[in-house]
N, C-alpha and C positions, 0 to 999 in steps of 0.2 A: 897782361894779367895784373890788376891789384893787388891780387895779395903778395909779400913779400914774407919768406921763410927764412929767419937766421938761428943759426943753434952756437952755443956757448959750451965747449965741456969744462965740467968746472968741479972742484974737491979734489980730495984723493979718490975717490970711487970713481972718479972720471963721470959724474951726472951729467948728461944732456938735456941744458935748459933749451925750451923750445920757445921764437919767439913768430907768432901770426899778427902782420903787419899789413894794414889797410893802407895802401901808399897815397890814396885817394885824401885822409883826412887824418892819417894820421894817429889814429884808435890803435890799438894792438892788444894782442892776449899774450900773457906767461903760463907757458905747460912747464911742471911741473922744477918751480923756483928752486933749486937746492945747496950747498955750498958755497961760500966768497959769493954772496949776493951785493956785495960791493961793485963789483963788476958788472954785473948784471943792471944795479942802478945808476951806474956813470954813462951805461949805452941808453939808457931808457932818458937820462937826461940829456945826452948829447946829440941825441935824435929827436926830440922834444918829442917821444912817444906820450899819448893818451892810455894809458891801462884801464883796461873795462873788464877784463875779468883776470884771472887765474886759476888755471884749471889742472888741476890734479888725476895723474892716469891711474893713481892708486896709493893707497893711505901709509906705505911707508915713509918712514923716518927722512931718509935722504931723498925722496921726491919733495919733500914739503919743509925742509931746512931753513929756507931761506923767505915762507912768507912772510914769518911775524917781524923780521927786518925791515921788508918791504912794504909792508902793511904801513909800518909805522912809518916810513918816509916820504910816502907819496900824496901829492897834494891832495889828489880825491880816493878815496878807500875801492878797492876796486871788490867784486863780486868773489868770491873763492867757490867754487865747485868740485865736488866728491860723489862717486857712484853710492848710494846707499846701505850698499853689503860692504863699504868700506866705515863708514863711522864708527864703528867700536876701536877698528884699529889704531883708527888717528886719534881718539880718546885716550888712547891707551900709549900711547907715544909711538907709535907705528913700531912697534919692534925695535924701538931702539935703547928699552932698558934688557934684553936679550943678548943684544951685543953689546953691552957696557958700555953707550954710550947716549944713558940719559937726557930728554930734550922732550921742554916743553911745549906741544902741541898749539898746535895757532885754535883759536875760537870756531865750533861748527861752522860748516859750510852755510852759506847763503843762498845756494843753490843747490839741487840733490839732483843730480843725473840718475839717467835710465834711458837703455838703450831702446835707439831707436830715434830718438829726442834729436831735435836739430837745433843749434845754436846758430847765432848770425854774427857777424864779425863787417861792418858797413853791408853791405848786397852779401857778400858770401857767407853761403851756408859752411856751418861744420857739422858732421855727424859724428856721432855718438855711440860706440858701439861695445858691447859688454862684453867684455872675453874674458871670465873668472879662469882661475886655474893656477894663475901664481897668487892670486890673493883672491877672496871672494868677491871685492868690486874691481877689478880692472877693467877699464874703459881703453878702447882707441880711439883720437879724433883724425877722422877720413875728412881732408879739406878735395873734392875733388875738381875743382877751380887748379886748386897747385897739384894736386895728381900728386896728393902726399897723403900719408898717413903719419902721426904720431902715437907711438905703438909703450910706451912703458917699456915694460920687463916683462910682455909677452911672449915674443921673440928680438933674435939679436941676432947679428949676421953668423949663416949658419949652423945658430942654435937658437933653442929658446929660456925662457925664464926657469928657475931655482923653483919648487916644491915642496921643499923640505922645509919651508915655513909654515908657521899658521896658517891656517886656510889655503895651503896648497894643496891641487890633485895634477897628476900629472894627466890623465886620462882627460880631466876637464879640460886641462888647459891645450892638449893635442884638439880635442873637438872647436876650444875655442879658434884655434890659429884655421884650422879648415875652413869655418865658416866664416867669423871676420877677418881674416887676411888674406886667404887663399882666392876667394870671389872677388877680391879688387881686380883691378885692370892689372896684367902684368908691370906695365911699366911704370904702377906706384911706385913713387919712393916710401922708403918704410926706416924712420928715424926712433931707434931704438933708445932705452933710457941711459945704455952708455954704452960709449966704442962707438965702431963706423958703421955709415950708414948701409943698406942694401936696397935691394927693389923685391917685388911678389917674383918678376922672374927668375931671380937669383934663388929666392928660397926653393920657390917649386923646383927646379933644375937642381942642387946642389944641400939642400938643408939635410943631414941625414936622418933628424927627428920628422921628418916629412915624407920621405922615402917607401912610405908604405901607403 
């Protein structure tokens, strides 16, 4: 397999930066940079990672913490990518003058996701898939090369995403996890945007938000 998956939990919220690495040449993608992005660029230097994009599973505050650090330190400006029913939010400082804790937003994205869209990373494809319901754009990216999904704050080991925010429904978001997570191959792995990871069999079997 080429591609190489490493994940970083990092902050107090415990964020899972996600990192998709071409071992072929060396290119990688950042899912969603957040907290002590210090860290985050001492591995990207000590691995002399290539950054080509940065992709964001959704326009909160603490998924996107950490690009305009990043932004500014890297030798070549990498692509920043956001589903489109998320823009106002990351406008808006992604809900983080909500929780008092103000922060200002990195430059629109470069890219506007929409599902269904496939991204490439050297030969490997990533898809793109829209699962509103904790926020109006959440995206997952399904690498199925690594037989992983990179899931946000859609679901979490047996549970799923908060609703009580802006733009949450819980009903959407139960349809979303059915249709883009539940049709993966059981034995994805399913890297949520913080805490440990799971698989689709683990959910199906044991999620009790799933259970019906």
């Amino acid at each position: 397999m080429s591609i190489r998956v490493w994940v970083f939990s990092t902050g107090q919220l415990g964020n899972n930066v996600v990192f998709l690495i071409d071992e072929a040449s060396n290119e990688a993608v950042v899912v969603d940079p957040s907290y002590e992005p210090e860290i985050v660029l001492d591995f990207i230097n000590d691995q002399e990672l290539k950054i080509k994009m940065i992709l964001l599973t959704h326009g909160h505050f603490d998924h996107f913490a950490g690009v305009n650090y990043l932004k500014a330190r890297l030798p070549e400006k990498p692509i920043m990518a956001l589903h489109r029913d998320d823009l106002e939010l990351l406008r808006d400082g992604g809900g983080s003058k909500e929780f008092h804790m103000p922060m200002l937003p990195p430059d629109d994205p470069e890219l506007i996701l929409d599902d269904g869209m496939e991204l490439t990373l050297g030969n490997t494809p990533i898809q793109v898939r829209h699962a509103p319901g904790h926020t109006a754009g959440s995206v997952i990216f399904y690498i199925p090369e690594a037989k992983t999904a990179v899931c946000g704050d859609v679901i979490f080991y047996h549970s799923v995403g908060r609703t009580d925010l802006a733009g949450g429904s819980h009903d959407e978001l139960i349809e979303s996890i059915r249709k883009q997570v539940c049709t993966l191959p059981p034995e994805t792995r399913l890297i949520p945007g913080h805490g440990e990871e799971t698989t689709v069999r683990e959910e199906l079997l044991h999620n009790p938000f799933l259970s019906n």
